[in-house]
py3Dmol code that shows the C-alpha trace and the ligand (Angstrom):
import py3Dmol

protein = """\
ATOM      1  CA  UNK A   1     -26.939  18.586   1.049  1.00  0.00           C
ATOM      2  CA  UNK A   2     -25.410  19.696  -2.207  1.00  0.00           C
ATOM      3  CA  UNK A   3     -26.337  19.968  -5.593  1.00  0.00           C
ATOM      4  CA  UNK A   4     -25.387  16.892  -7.811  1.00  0.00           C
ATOM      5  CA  UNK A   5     -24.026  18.429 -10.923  1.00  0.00           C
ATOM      6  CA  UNK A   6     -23.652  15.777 -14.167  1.00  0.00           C
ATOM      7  CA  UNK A   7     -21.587  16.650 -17.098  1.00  0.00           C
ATOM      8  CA  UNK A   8     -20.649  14.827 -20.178  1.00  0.00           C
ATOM      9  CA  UNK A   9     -17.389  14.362 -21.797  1.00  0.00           C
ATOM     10  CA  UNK A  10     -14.907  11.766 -23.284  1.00  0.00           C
ATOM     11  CA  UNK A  11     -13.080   9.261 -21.423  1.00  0.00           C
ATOM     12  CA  UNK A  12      -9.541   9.603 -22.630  1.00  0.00           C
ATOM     13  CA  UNK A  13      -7.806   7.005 -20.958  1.00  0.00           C
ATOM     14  CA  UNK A  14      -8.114   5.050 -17.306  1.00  0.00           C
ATOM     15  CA  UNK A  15      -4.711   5.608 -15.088  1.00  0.00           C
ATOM     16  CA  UNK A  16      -3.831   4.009 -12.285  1.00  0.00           C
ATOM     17  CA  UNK A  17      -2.709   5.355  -8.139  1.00  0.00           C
ATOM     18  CA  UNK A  18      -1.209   3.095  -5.981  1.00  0.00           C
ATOM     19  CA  UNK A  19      -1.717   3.669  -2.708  1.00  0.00           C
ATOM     20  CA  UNK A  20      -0.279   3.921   0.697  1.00  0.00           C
ATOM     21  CA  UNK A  21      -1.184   0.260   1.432  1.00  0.00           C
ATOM     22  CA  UNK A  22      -0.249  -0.972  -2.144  1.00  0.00           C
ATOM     23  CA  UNK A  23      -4.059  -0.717  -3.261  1.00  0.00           C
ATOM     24  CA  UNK A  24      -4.600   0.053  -7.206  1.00  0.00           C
ATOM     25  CA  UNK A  25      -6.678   2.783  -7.613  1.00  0.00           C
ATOM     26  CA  UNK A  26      -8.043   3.347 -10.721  1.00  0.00           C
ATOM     27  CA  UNK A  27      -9.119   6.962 -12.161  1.00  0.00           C
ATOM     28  CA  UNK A  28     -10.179   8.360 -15.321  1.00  0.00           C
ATOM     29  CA  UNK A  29      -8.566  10.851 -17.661  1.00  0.00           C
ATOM     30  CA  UNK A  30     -11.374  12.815 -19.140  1.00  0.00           C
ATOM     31  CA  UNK A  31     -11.020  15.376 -21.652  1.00  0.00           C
ATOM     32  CA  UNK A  32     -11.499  18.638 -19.847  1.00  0.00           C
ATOM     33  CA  UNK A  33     -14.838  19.130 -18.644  1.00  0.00           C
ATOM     34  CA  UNK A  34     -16.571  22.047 -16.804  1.00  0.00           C
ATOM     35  CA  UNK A  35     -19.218  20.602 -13.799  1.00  0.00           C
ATOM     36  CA  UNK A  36     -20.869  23.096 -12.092  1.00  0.00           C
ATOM     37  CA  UNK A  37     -18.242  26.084 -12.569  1.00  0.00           C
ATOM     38  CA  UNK A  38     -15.242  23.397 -12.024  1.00  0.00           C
ATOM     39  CA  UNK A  39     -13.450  22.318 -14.758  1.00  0.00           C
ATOM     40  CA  UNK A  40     -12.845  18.030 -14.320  1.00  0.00           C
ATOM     41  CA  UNK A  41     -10.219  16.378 -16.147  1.00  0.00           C
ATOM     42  CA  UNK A  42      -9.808  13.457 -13.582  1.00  0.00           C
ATOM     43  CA  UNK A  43     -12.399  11.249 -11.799  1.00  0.00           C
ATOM     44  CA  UNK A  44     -12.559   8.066  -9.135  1.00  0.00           C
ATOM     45  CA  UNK A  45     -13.421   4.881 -11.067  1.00  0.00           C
ATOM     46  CA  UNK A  46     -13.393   3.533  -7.527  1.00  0.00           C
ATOM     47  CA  UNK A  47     -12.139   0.051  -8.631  1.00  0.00           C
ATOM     48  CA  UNK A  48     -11.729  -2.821 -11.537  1.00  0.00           C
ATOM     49  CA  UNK A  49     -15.603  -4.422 -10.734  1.00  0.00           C
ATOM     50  CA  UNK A  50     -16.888  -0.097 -10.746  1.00  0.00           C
ATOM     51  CA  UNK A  51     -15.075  -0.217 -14.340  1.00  0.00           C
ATOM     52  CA  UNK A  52     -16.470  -3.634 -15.580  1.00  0.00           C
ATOM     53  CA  UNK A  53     -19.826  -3.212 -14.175  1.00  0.00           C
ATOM     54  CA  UNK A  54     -20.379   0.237 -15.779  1.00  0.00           C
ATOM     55  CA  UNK A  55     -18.896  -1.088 -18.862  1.00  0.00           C
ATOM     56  CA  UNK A  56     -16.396   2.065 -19.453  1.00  0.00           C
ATOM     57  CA  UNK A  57     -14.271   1.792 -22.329  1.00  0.00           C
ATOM     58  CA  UNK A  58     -11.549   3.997 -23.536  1.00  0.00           C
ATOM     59  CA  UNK A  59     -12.868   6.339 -25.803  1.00  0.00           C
ATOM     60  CA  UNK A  60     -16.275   6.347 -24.353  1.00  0.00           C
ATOM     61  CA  UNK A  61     -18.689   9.476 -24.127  1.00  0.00           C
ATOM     62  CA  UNK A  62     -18.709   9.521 -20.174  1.00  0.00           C
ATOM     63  CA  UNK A  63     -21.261  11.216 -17.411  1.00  0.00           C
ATOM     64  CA  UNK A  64     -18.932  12.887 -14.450  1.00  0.00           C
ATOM     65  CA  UNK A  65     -20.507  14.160 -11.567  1.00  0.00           C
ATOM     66  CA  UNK A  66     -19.775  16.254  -8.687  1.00  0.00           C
ATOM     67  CA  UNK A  67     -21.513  16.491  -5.347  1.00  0.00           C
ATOM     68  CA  UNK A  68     -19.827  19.348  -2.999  1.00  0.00           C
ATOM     69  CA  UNK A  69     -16.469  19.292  -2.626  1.00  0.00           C
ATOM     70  CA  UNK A  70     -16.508  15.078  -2.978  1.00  0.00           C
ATOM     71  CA  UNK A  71     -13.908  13.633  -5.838  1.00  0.00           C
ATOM     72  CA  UNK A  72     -15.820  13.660  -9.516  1.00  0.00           C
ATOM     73  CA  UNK A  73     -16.747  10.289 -10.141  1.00  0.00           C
ATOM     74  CA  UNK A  74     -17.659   8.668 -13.421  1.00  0.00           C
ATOM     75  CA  UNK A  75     -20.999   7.772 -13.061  1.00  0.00           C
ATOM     76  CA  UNK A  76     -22.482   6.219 -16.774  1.00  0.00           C
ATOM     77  CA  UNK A  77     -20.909   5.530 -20.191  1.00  0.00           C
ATOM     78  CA  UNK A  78     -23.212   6.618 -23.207  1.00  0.00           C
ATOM     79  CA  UNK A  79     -23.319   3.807 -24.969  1.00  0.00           C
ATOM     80  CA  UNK A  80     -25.410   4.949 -27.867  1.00  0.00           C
ATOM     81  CA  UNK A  81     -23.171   7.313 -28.669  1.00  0.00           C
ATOM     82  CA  UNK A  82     -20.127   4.198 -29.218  1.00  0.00           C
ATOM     83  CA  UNK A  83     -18.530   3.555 -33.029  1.00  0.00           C
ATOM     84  CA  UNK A  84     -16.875   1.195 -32.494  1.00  0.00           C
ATOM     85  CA  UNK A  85     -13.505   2.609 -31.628  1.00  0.00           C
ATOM     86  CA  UNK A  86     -13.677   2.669 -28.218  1.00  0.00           C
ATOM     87  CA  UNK A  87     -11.526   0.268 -26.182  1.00  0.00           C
ATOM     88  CA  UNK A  88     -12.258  -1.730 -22.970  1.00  0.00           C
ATOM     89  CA  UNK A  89     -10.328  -1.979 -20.042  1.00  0.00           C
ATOM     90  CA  UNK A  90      -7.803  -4.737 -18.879  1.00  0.00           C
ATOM     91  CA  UNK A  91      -6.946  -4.317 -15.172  1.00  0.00           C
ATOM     92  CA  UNK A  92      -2.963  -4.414 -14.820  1.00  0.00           C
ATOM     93  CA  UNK A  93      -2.123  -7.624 -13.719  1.00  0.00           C
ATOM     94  CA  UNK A  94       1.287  -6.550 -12.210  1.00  0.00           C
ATOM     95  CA  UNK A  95       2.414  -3.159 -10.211  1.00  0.00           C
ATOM     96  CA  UNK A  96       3.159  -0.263 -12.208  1.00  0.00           C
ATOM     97  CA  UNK A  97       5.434   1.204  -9.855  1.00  0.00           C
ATOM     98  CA  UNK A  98       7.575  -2.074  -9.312  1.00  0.00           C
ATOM     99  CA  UNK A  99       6.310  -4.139 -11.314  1.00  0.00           C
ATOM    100  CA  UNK A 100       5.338  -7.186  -9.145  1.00  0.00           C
ATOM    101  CA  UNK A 101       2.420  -9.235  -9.765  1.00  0.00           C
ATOM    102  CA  UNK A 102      -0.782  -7.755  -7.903  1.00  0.00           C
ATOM    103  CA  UNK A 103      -3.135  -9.813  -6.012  1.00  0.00           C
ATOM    104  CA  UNK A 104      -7.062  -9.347  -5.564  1.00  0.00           C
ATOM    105  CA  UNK A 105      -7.946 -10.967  -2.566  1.00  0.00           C
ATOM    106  CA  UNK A 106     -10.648 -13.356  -2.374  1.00  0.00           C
ATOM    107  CA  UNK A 107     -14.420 -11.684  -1.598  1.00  0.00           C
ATOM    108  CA  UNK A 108     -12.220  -7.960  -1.702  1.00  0.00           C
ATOM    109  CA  UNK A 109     -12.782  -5.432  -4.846  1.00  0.00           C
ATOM    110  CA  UNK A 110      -9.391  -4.452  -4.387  1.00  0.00           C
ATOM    111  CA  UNK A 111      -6.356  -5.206  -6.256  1.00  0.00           C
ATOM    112  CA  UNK A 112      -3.120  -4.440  -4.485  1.00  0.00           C
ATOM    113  CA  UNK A 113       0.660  -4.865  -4.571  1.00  0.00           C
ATOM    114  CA  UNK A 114       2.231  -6.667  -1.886  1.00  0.00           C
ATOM    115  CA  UNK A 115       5.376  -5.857  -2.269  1.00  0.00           C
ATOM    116  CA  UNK A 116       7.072  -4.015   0.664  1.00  0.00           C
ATOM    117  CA  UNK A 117       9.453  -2.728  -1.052  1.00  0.00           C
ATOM    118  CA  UNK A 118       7.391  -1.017  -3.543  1.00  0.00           C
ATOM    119  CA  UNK A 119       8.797   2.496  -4.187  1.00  0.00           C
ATOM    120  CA  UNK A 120       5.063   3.664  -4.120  1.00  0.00           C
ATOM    121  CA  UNK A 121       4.213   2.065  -0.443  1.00  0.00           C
ATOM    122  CA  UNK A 122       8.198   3.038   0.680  1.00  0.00           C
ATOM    123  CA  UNK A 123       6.977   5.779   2.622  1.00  0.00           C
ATOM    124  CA  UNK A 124       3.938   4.561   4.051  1.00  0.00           C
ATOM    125  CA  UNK A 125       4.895   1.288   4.716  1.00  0.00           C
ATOM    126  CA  UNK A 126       7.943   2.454   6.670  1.00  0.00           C
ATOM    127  CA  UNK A 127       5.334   5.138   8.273  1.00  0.00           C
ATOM    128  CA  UNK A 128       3.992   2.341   9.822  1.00  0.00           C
ATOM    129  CA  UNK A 129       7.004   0.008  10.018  1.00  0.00           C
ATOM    130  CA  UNK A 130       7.991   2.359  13.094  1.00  0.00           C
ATOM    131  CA  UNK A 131       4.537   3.142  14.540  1.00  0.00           C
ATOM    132  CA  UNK A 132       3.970   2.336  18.053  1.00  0.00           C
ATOM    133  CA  UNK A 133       2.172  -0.322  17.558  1.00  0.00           C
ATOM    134  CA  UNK A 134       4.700  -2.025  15.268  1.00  0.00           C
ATOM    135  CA  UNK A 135       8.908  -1.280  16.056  1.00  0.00           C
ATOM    136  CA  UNK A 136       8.009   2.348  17.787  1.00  0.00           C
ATOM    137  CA  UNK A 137      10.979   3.703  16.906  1.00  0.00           C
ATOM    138  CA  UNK A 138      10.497   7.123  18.578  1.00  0.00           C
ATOM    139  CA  UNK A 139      12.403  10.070  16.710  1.00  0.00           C
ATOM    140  CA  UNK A 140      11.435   8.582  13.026  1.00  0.00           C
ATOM    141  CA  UNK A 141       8.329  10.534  12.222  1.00  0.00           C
ATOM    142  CA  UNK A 142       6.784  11.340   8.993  1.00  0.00           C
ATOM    143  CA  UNK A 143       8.482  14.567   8.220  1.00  0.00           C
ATOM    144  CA  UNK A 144      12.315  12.426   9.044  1.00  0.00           C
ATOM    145  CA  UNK A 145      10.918   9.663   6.698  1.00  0.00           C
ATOM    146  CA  UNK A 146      10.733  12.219   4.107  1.00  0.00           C
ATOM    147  CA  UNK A 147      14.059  13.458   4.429  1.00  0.00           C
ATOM    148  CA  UNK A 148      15.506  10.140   4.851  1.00  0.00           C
ATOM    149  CA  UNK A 149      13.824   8.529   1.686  1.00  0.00           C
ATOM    150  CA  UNK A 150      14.616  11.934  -0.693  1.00  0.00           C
ATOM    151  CA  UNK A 151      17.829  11.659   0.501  1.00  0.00           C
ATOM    152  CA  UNK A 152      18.608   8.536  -0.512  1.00  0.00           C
ATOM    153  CA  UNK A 153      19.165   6.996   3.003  1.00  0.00           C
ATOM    154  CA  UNK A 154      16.119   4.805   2.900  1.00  0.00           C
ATOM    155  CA  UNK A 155      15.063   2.457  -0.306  1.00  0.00           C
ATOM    156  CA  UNK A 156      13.622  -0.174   2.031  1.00  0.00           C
ATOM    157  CA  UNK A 157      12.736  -1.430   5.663  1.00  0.00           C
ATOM    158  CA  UNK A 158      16.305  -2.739   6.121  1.00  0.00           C
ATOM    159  CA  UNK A 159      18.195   0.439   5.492  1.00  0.00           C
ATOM    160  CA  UNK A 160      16.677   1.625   8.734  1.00  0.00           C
ATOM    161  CA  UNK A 161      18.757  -0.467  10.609  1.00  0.00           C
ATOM    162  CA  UNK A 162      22.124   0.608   8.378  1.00  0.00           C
ATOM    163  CA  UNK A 163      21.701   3.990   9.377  1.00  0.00           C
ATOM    164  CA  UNK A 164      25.070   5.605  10.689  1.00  0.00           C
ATOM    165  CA  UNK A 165      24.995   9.039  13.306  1.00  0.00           C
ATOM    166  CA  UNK A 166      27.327  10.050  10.718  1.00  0.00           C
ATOM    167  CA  UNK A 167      24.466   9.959   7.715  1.00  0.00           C
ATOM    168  CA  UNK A 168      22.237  11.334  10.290  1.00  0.00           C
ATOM    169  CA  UNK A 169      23.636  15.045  11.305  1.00  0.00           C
ATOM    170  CA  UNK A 170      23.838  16.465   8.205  1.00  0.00           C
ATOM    171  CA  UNK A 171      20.003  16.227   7.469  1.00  0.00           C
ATOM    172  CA  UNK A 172      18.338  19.421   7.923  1.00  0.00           C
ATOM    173  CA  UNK A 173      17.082  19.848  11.861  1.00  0.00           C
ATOM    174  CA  UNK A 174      18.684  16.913  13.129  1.00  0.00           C
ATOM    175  CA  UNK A 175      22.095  17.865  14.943  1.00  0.00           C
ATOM    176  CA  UNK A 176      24.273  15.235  16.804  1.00  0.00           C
ATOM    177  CA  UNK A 177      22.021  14.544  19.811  1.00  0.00           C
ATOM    178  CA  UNK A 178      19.014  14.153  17.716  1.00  0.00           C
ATOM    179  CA  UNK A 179      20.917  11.890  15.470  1.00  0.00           C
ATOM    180  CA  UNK A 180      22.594   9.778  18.125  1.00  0.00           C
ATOM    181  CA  UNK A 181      19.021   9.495  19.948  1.00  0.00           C
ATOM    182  CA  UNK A 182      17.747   8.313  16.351  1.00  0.00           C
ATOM    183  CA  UNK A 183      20.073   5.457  16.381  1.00  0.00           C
ATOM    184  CA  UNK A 184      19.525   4.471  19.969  1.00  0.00           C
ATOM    185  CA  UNK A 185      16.156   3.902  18.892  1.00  0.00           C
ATOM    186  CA  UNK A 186      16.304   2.022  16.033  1.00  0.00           C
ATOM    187  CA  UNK A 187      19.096  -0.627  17.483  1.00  0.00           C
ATOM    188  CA  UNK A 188      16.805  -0.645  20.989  1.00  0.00           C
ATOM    189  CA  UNK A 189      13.706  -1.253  18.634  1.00  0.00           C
ATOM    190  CA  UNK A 190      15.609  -4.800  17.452  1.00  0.00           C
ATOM    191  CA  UNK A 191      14.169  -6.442  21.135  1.00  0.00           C
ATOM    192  CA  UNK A 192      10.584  -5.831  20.117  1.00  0.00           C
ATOM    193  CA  UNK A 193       8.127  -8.676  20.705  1.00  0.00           C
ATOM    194  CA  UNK A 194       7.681 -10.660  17.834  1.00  0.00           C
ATOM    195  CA  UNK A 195       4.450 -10.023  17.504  1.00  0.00           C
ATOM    196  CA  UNK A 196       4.922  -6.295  16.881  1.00  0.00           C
ATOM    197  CA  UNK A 197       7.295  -7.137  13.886  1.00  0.00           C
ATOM    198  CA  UNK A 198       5.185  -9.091  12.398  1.00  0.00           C
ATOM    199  CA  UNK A 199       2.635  -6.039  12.845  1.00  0.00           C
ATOM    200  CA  UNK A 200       5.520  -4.029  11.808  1.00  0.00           C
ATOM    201  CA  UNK A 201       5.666  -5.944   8.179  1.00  0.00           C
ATOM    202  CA  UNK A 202       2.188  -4.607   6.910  1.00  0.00           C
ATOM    203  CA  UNK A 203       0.722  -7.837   6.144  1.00  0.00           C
ATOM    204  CA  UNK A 204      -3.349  -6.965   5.081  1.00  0.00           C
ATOM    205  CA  UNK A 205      -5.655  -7.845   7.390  1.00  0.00           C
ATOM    206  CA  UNK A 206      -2.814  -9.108  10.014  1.00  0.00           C
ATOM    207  CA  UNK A 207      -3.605  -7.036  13.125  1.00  0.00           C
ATOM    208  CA  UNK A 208      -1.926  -6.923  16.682  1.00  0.00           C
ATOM    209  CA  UNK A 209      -4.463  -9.512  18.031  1.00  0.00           C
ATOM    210  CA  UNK A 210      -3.847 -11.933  15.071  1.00  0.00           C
ATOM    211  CA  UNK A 211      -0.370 -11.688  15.112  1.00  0.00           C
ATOM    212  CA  UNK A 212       0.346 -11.894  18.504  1.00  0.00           C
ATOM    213  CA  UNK A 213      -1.490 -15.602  18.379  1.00  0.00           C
ATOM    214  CA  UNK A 214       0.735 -16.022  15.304  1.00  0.00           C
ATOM    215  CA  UNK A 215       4.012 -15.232  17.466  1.00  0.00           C
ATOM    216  CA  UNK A 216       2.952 -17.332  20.690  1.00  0.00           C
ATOM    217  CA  UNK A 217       2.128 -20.615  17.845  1.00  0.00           C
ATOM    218  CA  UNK A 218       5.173 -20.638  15.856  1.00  0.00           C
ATOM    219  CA  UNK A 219       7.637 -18.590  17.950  1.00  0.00           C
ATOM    220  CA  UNK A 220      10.195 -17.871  14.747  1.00  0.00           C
ATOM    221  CA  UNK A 221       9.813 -16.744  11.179  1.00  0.00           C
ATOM    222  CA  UNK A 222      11.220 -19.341   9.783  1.00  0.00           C
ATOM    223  CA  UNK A 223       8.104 -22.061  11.291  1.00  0.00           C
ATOM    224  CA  UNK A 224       6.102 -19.275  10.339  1.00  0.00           C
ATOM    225  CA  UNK A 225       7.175 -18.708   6.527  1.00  0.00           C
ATOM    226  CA  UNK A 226       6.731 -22.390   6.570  1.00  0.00           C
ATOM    227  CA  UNK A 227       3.278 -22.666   7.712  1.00  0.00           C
ATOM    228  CA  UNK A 228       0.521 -23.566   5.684  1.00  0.00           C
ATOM    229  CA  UNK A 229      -3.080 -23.142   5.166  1.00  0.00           C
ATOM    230  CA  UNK A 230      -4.390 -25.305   7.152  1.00  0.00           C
ATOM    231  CA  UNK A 231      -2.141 -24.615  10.322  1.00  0.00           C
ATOM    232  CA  UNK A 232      -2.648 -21.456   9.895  1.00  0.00           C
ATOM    233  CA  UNK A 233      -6.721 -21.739   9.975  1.00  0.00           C
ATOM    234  CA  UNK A 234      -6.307 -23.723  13.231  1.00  0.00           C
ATOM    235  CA  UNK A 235      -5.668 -21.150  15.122  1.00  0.00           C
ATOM    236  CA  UNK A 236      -7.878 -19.008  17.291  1.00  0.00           C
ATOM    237  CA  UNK A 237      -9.244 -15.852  15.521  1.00  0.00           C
ATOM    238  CA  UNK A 238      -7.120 -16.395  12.167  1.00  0.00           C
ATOM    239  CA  UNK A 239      -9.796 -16.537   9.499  1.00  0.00           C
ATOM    240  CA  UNK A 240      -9.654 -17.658   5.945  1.00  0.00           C
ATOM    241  CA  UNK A 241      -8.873 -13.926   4.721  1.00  0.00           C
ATOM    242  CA  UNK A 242      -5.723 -13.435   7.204  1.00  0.00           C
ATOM    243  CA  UNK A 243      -4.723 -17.019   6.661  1.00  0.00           C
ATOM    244  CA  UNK A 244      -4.341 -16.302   2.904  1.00  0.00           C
ATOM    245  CA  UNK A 245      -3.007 -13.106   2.759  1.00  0.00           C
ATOM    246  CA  UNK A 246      -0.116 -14.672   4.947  1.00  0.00           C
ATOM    247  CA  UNK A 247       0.800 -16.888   2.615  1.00  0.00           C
ATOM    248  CA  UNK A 248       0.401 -14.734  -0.083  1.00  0.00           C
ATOM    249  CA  UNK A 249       3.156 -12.172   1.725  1.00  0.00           C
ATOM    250  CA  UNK A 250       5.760 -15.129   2.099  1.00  0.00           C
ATOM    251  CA  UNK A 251       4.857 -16.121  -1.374  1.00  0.00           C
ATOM    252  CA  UNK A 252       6.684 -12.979  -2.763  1.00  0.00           C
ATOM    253  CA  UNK A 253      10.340 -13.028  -3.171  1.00  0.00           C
ATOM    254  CA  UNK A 254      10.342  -9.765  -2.506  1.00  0.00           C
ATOM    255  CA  UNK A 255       8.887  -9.409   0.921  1.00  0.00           C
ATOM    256  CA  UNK A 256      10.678 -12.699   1.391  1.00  0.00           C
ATOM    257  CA  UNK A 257      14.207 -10.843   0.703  1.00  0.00           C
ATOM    258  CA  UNK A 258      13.532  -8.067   2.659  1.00  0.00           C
ATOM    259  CA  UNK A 259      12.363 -10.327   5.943  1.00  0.00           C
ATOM    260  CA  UNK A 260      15.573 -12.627   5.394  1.00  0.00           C
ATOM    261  CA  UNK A 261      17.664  -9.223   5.293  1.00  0.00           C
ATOM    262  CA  UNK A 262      15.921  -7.806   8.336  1.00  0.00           C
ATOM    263  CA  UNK A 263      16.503 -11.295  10.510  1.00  0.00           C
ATOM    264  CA  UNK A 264      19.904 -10.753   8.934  1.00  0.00           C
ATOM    265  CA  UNK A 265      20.399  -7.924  10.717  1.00  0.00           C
ATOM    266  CA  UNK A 266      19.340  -9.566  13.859  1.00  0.00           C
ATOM    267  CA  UNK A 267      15.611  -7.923  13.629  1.00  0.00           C
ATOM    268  CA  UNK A 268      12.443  -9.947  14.131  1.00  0.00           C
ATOM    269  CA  UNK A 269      13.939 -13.043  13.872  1.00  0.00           C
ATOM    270  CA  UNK A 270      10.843 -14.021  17.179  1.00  0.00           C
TER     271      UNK A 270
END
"""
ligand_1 = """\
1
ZN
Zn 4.301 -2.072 -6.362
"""
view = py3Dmol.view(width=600, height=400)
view.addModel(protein, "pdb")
view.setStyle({"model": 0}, {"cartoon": {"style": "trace"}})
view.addModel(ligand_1, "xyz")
view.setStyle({"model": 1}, {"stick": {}})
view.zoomTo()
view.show()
């Protein structure tokens, strides 16, 4: 076990991470603090109920501690030491990457963006947008998804399927075989079940099990964009959490324009 070391120091302002799935993840910006020989000028604040329930406020005197090598976390405010200045914290009610409304999803601590397209999530999302489970596009792994995104090839899930051979060969390491293998893959990837694109789409809490009794129920996406609660909670094994994180995806233009544009392009239309 390792020492717990506590230092104390001002909380300068609370930033905000989002994450590979879209999750918000608040941290603090602390004015530069030394715990245990380290010197701290970020720390987790975990999430929006950590923040509310500790009562931090900009401003605040602050107790940061560090166990190991584990993230510094905020652990107290001193609220003695308050005048009055100090300012409490409103959790951003939309993206600040793109933007888009956020969601907290009912009984989770987490607030998260759901859009797909999110410039935060592109990587990530498309990461798993090709995974085996989902398309399994083989030749597309992280270190190509990279290249593709920085340059410029890739802004969302439907530019995968505009990719040329052309586009391809010039990228660093990729050559004309490579390439043309690249785009094999992605056009044979367009016949995948449709329960793997809806796996493919990132939905929370939508696994392979879930969707795959989603695909054999309403067959296309357009009964499925259409479905509502209730259908949706008659089904076998599709709880109140899955069933409203559904309908919270197809509520979102966004993820709504970029499904329309994939079955556009003749992908995971079911
Ligand atoms: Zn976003």
């Amino acid at each position: 076990k390792f020492a717990v070391r506590k230092s104390k120091t001002k909380l300068l302002d609370i930033g905000i991470n989002v994450g590979p799935t879209g999750s918000l993840n608040p941290y603090a910006v602390l004015l530069p603090v030394d715990v245990n020989g380290v010197m701290v000028k970020r720390a987790t604040l975990h999430n929006e109920d950590y923040i509310n329930t500790k009562d931090l406020r900009i401003g605040d005197q602050v107790i940061v501690e560090r166990a190991g090598d584990v993230i510094p976390k905020v652990v107290d405010s001193v609220v003695e030491e308050r005048n009055g200045s100090e300012i409490p914290f409103k959790f951003p009610s939309v993206c600040p990457s793109c933007l888009y409304k956020v969601v907290r999803l009912e009984g989770e601590s987490t607030v998260i963006c759901l859009n797909v397209s999110c410039p935060a999530r592109l990587e990530r999302s498309i990461e798993h947008f090709v995974s085996k489970v989902a398309m399994d596009i083989q030749g597309m792994g992280p270190r190509i998804v990279r290249i593709l995104i920085e340059n410029n090839l890739i802004n969302n899930l439907p530019d995968i399927f505009q990719l040329k051979i052309n586009d391809l060969i010039i990228l660093d390491g990729m050559g004309q075989k490579k390439a043309e293998n690249l785009v094999k893959a992605i056009n044979d990837s367009k016949t995948r079940p449709f329960s793997n694109f809806l796996v493919a789409l990132g939905i929370p809490y939508l696994g392979i099990e879930s969707a795959a009794i989603l695909a054999n129920h309403f067959a296309y996406m357009e009964n499925l964009v259409k479905g509502t609660h209730d259908e949706l909670l008659s089904l076998p094994s599709i709880g109140d959490k899955i069933a409203q994180s559904i309908i919270d995806y197809f509520a979102n233009e966004s993820n709504l324009g970029t499904v329309n544009a994939l079955n556009e392009l003749g992908v995971g239309i079911g």
